[in-house]
GUKETI-457961 format. One record per atom (N, C-alpha, C): residue number from 1; residue in one letter; atom name; x, y, z. Coordinates in pm, whole numbers, plus 50000, padded with zeros to 5 digits. Example, Ala and Ser with C-alpha at 12.3 -4.5 7.8 and 13.67 -1.06 7.14 Angstrom:
// GUKETI-457961
<rec seq="1" type="a" atom="N" east="51319" north="49431" up="50780"/>
<rec seq="1" type="a" atom="CA" east="51230" north="49550" up="50780"/>
<rec seq="1" type="a" atom="C" east="51320" north="49670" up="50780"/>
<rec seq="2" type="s" atom="N" east="51285" north="49775" up="50708"/>
<rec seq="2" type="s" atom="CA" east="51367" north="49894" up="50714"/>
<rec seq="2" type="s" atom="C" east="51290" north="50003" up="50787"/>
This chain:
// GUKETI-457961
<rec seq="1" type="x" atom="N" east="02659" north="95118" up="18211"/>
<rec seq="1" type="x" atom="CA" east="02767" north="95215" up="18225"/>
<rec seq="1" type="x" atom="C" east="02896" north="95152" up="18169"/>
<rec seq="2" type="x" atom="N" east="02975" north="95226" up="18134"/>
<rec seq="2" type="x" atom="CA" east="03109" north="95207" up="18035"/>
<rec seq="2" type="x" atom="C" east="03231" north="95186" up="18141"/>
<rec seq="3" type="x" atom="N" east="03258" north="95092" up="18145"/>
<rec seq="3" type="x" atom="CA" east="03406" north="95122" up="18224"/>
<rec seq="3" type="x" atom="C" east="03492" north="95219" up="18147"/>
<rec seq="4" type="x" atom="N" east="03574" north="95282" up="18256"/>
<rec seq="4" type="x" atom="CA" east="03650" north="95397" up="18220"/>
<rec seq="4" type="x" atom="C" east="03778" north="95300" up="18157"/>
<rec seq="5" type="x" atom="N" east="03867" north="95349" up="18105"/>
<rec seq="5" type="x" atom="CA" east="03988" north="95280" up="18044"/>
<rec seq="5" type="x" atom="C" east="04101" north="95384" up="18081"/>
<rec seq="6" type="x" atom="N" east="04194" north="95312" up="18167"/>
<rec seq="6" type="x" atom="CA" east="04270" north="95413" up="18212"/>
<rec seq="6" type="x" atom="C" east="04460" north="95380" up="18177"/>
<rec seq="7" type="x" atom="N" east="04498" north="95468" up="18081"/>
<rec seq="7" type="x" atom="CA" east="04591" north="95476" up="18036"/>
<rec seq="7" type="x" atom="C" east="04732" north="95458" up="18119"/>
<rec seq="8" type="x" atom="N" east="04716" north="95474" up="18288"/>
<rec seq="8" type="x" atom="CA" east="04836" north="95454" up="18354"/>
<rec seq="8" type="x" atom="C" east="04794" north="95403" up="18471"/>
<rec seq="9" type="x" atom="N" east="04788" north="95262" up="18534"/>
<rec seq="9" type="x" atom="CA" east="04755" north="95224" up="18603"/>
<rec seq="9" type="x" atom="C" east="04820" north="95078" up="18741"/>
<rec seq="10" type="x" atom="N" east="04822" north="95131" up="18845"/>
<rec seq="10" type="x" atom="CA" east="04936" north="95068" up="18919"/>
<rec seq="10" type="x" atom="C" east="04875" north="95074" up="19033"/>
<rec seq="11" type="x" atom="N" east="04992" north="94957" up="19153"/>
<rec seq="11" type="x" atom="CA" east="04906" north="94907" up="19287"/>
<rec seq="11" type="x" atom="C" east="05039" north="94948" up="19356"/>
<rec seq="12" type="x" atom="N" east="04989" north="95064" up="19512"/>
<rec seq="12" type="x" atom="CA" east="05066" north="95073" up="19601"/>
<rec seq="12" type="x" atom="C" east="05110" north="94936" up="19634"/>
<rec seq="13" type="x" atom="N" east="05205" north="94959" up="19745"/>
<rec seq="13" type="x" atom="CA" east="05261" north="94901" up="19859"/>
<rec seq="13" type="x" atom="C" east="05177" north="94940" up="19922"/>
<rec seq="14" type="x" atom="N" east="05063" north="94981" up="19937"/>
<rec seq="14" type="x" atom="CA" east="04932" north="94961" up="20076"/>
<rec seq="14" type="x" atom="C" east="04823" north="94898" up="19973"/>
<rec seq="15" type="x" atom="N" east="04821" north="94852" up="19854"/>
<rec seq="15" type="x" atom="CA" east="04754" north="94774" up="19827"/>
<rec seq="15" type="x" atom="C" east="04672" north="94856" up="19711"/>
<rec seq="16" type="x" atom="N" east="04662" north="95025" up="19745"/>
<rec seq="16" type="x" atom="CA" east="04572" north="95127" up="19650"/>
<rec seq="16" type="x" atom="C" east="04619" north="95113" up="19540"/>
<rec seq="17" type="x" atom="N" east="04513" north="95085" up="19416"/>
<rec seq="17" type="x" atom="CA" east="04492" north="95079" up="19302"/>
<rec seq="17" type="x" atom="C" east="04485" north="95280" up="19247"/>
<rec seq="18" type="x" atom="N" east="04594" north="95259" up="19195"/>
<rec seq="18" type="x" atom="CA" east="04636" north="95422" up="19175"/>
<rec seq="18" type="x" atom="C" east="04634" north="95425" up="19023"/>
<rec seq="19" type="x" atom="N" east="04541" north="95514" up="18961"/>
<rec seq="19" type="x" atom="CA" east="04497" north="95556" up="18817"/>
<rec seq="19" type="x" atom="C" east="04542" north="95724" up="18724"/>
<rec seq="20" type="x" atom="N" east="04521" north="95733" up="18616"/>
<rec seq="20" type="x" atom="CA" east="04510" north="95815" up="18544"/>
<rec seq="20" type="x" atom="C" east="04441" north="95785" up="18431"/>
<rec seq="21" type="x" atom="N" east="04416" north="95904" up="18326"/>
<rec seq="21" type="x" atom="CA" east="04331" north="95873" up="18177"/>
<rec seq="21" type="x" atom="C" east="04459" north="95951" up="18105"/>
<rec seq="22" type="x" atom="N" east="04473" north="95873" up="17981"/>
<rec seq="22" type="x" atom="CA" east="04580" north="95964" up="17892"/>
<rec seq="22" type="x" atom="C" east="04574" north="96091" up="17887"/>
<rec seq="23" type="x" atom="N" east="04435" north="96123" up="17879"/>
<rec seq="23" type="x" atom="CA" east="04446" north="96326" up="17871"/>
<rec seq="23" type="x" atom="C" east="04491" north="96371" up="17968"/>
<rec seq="24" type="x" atom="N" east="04442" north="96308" up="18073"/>
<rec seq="24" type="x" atom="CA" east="04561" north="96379" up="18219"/>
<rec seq="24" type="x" atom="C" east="04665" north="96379" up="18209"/>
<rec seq="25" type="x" atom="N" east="04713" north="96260" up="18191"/>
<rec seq="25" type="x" atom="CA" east="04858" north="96222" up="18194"/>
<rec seq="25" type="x" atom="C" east="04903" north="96325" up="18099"/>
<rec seq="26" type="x" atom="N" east="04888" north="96360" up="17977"/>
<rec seq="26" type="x" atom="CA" east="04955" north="96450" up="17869"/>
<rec seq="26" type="x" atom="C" east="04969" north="96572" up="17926"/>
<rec seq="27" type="x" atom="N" east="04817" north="96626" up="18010"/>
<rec seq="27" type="x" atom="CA" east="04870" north="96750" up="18043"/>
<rec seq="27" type="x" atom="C" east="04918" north="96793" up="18156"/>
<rec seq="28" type="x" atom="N" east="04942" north="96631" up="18274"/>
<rec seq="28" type="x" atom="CA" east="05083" north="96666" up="18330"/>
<rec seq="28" type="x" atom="C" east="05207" north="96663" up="18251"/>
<rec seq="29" type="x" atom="N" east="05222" north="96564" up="18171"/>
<rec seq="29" type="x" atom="CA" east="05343" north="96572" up="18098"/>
<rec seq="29" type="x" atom="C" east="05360" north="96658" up="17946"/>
<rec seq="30" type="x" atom="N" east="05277" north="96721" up="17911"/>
<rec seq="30" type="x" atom="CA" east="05281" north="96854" up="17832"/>
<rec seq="30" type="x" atom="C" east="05292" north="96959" up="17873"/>
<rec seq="31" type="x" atom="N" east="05169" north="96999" up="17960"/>
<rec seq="31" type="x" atom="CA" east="05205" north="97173" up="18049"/>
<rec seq="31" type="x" atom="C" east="05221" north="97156" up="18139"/>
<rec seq="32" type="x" atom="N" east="05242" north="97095" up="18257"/>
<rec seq="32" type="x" atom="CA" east="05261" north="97136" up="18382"/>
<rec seq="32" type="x" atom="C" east="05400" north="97075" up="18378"/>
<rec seq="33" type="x" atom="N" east="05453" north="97026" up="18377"/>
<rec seq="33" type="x" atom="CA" east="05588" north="96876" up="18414"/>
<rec seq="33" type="x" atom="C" east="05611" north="96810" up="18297"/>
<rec seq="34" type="x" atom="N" east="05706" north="96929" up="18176"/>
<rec seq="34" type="x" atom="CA" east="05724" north="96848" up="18049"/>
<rec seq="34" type="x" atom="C" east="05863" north="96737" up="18078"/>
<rec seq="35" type="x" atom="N" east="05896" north="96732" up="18197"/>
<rec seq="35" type="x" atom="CA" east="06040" north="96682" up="18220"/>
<rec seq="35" type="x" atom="C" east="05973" north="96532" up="18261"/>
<rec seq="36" type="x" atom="N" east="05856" north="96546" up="18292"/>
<rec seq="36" type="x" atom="CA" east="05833" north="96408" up="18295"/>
<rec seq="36" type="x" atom="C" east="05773" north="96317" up="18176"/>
<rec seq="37" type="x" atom="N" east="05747" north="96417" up="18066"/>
<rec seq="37" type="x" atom="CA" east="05748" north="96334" up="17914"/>
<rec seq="37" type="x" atom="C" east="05804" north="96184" up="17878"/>
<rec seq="38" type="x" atom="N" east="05687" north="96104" up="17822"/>
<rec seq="38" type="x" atom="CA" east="05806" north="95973" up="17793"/>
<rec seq="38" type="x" atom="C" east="05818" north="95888" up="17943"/>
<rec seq="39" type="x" atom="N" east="05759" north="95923" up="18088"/>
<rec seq="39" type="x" atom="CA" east="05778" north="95843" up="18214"/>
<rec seq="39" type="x" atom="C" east="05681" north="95806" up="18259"/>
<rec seq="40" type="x" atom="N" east="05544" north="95744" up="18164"/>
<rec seq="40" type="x" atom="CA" east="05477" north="95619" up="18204"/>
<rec seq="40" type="x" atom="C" east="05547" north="95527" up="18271"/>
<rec seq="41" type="x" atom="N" east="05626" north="95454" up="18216"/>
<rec seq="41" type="x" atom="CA" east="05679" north="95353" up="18304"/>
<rec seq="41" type="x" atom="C" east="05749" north="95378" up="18426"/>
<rec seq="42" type="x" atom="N" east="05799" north="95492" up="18412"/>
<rec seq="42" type="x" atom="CA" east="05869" north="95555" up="18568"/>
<rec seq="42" type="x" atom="C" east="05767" north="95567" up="18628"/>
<rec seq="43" type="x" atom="N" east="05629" north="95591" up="18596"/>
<rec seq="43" type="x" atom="CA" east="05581" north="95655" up="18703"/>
<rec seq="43" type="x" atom="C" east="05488" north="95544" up="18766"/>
<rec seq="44" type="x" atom="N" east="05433" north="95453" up="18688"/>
<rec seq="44" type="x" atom="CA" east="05411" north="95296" up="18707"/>
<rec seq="44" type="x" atom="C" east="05471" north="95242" up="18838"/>
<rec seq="45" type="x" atom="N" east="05651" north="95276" up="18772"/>
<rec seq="45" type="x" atom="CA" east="05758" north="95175" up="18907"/>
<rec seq="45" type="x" atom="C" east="05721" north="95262" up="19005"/>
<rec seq="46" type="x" atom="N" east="05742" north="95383" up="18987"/>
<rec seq="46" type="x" atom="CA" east="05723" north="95487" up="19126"/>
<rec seq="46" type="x" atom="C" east="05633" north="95419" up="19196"/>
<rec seq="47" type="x" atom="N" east="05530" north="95423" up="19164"/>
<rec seq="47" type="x" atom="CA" east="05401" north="95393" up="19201"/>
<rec seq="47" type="x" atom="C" east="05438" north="95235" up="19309"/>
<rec seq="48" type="x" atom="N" east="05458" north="95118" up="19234"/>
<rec seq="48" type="x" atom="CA" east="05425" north="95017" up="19248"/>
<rec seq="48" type="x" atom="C" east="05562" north="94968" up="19327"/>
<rec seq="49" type="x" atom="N" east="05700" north="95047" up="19338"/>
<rec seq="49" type="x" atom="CA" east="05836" north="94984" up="19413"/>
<rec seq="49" type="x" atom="C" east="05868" north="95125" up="19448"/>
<rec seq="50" type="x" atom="N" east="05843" north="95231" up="19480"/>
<rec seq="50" type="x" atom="CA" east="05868" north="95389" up="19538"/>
<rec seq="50" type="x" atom="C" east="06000" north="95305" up="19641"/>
<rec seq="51" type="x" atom="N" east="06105" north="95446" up="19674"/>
<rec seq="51" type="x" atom="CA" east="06208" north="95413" up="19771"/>
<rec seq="51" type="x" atom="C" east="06142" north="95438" up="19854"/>
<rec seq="52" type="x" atom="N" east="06100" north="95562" up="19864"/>
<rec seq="52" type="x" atom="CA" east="06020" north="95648" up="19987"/>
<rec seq="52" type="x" atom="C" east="05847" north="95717" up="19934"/>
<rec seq="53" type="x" atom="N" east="05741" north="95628" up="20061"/>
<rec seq="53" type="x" atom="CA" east="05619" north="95760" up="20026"/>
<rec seq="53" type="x" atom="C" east="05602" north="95816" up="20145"/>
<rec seq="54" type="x" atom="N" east="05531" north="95919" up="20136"/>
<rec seq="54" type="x" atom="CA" east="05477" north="96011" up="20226"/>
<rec seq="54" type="x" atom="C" east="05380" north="96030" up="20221"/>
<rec seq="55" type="x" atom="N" east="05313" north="96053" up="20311"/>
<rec seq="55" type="x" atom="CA" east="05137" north="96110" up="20371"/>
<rec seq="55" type="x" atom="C" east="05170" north="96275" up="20442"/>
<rec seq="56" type="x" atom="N" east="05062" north="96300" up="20313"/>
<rec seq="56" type="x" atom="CA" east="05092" north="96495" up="20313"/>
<rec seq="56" type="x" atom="C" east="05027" north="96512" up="20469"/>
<rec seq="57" type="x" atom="N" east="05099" north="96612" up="20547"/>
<rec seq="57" type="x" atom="CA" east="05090" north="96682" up="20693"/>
<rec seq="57" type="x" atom="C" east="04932" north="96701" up="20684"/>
<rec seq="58" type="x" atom="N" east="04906" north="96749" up="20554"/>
<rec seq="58" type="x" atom="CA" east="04765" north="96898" up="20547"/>
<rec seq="58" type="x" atom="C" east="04623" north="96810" up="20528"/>
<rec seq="59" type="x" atom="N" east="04666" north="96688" up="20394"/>
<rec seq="59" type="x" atom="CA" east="04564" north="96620" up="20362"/>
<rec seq="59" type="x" atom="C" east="04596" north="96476" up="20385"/>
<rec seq="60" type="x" atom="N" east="04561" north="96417" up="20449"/>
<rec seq="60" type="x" atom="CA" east="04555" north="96265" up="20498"/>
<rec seq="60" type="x" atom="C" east="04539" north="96131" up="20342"/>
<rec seq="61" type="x" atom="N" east="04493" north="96208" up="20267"/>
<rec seq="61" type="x" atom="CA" east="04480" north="96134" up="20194"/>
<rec seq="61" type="x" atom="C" east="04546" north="96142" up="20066"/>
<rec seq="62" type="x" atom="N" east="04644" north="96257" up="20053"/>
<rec seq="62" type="x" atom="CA" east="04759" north="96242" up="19949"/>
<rec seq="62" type="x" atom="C" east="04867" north="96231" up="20006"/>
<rec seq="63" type="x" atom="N" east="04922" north="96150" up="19900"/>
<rec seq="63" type="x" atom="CA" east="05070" north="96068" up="19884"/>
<rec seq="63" type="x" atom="C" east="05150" north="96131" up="19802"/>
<rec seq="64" type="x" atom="N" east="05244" north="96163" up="19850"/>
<rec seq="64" type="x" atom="CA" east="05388" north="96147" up="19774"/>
<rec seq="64" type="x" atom="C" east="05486" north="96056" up="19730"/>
<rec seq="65" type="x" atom="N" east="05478" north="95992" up="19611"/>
<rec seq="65" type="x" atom="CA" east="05556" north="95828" up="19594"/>
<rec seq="65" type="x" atom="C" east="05739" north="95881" up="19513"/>
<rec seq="66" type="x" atom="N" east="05795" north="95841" up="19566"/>
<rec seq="66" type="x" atom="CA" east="05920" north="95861" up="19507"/>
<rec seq="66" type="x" atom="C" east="06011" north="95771" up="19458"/>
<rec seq="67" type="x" atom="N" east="06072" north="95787" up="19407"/>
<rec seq="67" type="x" atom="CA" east="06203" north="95680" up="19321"/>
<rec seq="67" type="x" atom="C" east="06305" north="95784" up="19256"/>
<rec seq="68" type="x" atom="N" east="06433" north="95737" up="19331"/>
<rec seq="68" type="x" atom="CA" east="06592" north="95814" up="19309"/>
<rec seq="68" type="x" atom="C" east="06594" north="95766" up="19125"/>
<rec seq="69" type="x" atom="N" east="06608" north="95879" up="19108"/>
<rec seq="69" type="x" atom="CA" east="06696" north="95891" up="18936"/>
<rec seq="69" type="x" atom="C" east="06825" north="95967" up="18954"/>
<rec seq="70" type="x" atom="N" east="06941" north="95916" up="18980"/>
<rec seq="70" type="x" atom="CA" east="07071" north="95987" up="18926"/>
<rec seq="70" type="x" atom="C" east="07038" north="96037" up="19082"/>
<rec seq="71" type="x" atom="N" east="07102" north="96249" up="19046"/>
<rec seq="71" type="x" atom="CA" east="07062" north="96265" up="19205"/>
<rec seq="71" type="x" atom="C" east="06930" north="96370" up="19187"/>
<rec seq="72" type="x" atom="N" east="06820" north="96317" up="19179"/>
<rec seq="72" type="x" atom="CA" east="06732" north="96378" up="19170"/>
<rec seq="72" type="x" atom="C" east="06597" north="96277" up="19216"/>
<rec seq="73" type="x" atom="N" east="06474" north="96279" up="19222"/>
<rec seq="73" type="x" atom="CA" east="06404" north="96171" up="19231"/>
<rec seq="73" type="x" atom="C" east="06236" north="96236" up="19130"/>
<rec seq="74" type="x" atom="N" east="06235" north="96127" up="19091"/>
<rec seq="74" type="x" atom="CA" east="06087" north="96115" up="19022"/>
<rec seq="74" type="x" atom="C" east="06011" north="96112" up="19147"/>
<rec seq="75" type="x" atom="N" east="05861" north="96192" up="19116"/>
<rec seq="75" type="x" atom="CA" east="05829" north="96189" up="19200"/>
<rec seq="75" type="x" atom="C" east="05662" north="96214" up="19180"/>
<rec seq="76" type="x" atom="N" east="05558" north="96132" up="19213"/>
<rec seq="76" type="x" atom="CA" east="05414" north="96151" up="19139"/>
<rec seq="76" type="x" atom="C" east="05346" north="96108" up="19318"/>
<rec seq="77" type="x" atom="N" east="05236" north="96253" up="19305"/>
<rec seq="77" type="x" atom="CA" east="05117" north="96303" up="19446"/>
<rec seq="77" type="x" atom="C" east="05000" north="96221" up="19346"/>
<rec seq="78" type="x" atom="N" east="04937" north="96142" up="19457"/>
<rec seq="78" type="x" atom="CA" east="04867" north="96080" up="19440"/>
<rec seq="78" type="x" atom="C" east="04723" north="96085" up="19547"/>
<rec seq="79" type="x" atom="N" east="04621" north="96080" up="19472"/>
<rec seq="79" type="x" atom="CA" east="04545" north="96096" up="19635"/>
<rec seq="79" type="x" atom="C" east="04426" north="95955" up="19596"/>
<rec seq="80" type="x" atom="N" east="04457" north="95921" up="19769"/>
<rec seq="80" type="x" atom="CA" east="04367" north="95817" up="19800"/>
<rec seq="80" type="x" atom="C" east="04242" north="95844" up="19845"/>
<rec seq="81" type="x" atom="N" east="04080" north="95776" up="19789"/>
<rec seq="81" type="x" atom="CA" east="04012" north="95813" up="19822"/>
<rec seq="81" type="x" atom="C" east="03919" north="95711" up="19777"/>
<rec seq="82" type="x" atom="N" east="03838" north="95691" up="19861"/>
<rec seq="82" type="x" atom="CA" east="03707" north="95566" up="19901"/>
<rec seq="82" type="x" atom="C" east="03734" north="95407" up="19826"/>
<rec seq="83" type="x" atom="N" east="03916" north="95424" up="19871"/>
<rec seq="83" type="x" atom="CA" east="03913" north="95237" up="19795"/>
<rec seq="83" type="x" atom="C" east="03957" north="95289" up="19665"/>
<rec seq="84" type="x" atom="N" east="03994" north="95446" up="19571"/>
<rec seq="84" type="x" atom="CA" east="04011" north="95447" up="19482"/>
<rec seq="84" type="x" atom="C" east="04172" north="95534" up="19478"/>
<rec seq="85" type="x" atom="N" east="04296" north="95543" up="19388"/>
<rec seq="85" type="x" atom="CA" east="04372" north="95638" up="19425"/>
<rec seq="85" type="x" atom="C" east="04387" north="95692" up="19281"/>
<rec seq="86" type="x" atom="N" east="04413" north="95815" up="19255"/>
<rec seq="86" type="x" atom="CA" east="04438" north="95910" up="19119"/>
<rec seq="86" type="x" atom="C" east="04526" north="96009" up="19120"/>
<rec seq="87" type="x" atom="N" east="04609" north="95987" up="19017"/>
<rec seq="87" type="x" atom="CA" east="04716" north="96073" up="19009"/>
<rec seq="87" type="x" atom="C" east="04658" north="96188" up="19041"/>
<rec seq="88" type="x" atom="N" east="04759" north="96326" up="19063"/>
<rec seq="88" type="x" atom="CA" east="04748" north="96458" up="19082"/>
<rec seq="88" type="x" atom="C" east="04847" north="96482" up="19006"/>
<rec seq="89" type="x" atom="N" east="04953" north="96465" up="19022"/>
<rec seq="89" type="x" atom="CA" east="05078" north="96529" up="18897"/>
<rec seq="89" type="x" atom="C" east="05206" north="96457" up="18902"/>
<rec seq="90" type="x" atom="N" east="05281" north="96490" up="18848"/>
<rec seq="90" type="x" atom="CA" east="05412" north="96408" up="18871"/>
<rec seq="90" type="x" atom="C" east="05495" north="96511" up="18852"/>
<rec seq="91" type="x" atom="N" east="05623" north="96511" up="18913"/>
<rec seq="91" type="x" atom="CA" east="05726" north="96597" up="18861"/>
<rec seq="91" type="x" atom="C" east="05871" north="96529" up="18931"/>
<rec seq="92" type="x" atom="N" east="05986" north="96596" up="18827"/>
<rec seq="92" type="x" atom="CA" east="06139" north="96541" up="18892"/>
<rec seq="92" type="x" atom="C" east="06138" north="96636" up="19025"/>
<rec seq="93" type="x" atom="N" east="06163" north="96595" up="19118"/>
<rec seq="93" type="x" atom="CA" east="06240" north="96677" up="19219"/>
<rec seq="93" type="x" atom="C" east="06395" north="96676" up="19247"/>
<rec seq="94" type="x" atom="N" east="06434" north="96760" up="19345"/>
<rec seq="94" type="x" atom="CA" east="06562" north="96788" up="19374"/>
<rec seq="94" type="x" atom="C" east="06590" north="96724" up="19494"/>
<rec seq="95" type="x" atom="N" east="06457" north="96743" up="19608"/>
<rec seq="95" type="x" atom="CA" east="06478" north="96634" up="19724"/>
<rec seq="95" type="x" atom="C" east="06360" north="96620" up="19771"/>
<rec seq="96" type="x" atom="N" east="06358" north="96508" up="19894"/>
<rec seq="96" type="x" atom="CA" east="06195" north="96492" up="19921"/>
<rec seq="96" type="x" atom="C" east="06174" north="96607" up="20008"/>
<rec seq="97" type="x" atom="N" east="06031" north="96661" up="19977"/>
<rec seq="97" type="x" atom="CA" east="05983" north="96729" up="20056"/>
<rec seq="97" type="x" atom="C" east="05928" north="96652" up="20236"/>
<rec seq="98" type="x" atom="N" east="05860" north="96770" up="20358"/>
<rec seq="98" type="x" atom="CA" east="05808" north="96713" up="20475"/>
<rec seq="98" type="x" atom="C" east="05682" north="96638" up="20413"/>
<rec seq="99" type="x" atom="N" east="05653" north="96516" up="20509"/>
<rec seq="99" type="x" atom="CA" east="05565" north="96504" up="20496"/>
<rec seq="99" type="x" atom="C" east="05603" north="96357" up="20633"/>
<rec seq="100" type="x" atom="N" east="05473" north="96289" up="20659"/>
<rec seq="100" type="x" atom="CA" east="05488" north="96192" up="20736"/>
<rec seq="100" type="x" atom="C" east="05522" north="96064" up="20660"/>
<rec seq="101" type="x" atom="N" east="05599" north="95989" up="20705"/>
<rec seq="101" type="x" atom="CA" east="05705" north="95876" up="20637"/>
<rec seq="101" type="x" atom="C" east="05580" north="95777" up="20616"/>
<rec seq="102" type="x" atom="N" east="05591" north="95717" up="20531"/>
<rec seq="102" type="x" atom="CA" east="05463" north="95588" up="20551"/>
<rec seq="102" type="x" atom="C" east="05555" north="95450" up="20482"/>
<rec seq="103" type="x" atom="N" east="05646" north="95448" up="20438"/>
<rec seq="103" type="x" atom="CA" east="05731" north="95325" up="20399"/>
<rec seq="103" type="x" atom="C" east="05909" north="95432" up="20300"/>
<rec seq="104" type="x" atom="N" east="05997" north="95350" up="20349"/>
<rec seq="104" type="x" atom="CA" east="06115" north="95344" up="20301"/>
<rec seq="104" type="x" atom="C" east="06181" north="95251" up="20285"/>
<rec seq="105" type="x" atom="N" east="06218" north="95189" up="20170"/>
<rec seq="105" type="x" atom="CA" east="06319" north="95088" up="20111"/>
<rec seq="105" type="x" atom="C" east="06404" north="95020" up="20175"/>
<rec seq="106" type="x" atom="N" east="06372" north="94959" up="20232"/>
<rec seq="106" type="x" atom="CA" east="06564" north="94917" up="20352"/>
<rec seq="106" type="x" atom="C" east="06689" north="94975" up="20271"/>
<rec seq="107" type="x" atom="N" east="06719" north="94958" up="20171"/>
<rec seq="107" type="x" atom="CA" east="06838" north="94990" up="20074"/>
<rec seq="107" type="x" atom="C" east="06825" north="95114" up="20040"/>
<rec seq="108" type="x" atom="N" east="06733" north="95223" up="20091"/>
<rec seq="108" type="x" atom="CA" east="06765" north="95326" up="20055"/>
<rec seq="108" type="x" atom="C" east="06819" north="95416" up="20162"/>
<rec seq="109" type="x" atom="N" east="06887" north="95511" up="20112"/>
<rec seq="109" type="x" atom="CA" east="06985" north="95585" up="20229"/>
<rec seq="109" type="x" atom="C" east="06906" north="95740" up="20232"/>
């Protein structure tokens, strides 16, 4: 079997090895979230130094990872699952949504 080769790839602050494949990535950042075009590396740091994540109310096993840009925050759902984690989408937000706190930045306000 072929290892997969994965075009965007980064380690929580809980240790989860969090993935994507370029075709995903494009068609979050082509059709769904063209504002996040060009933010591999944002979404990398997100990933790997987030101010704030969250653990969704509904599903236990997606994340919300965030990092302040200006006044807005980058922001990429991620879901963890059997030792493995994979993007779901990324998009800029306006503010964080509910969800249960699972780490915040000391320096962030």
């Amino acid at each position: 079997m072929r290892k997969k080769k994965f075009y965007l790839q980064a380690k929580s602050p809980l240790g989860q090895k969090i993935h994507t494949t370029k075709a995903y990535w494009n068609y979050i950042s082509e059709r769904k979230h063209p504002e996040v075009k060009g933010g591999k590396q944002k979404a990398i740091a997100t990933i790997e130094r987030p101010d704030i994540f969250k653990r969704s109310l509904k599903d236990p096993e997606i994340f919300a990872y965030y990092q302040k840009i200006k006044d807005k925050y980058f922001c990429l759902i991620a879901k963890h699952e059997n030792g493995q984690g994979f993007v779901v989408t990324a998009y800029v937000a306006r503010k964080i949504t509910m969800g249960e706190l699972v780490y915040q930045r000391s320096d962030t306000s």
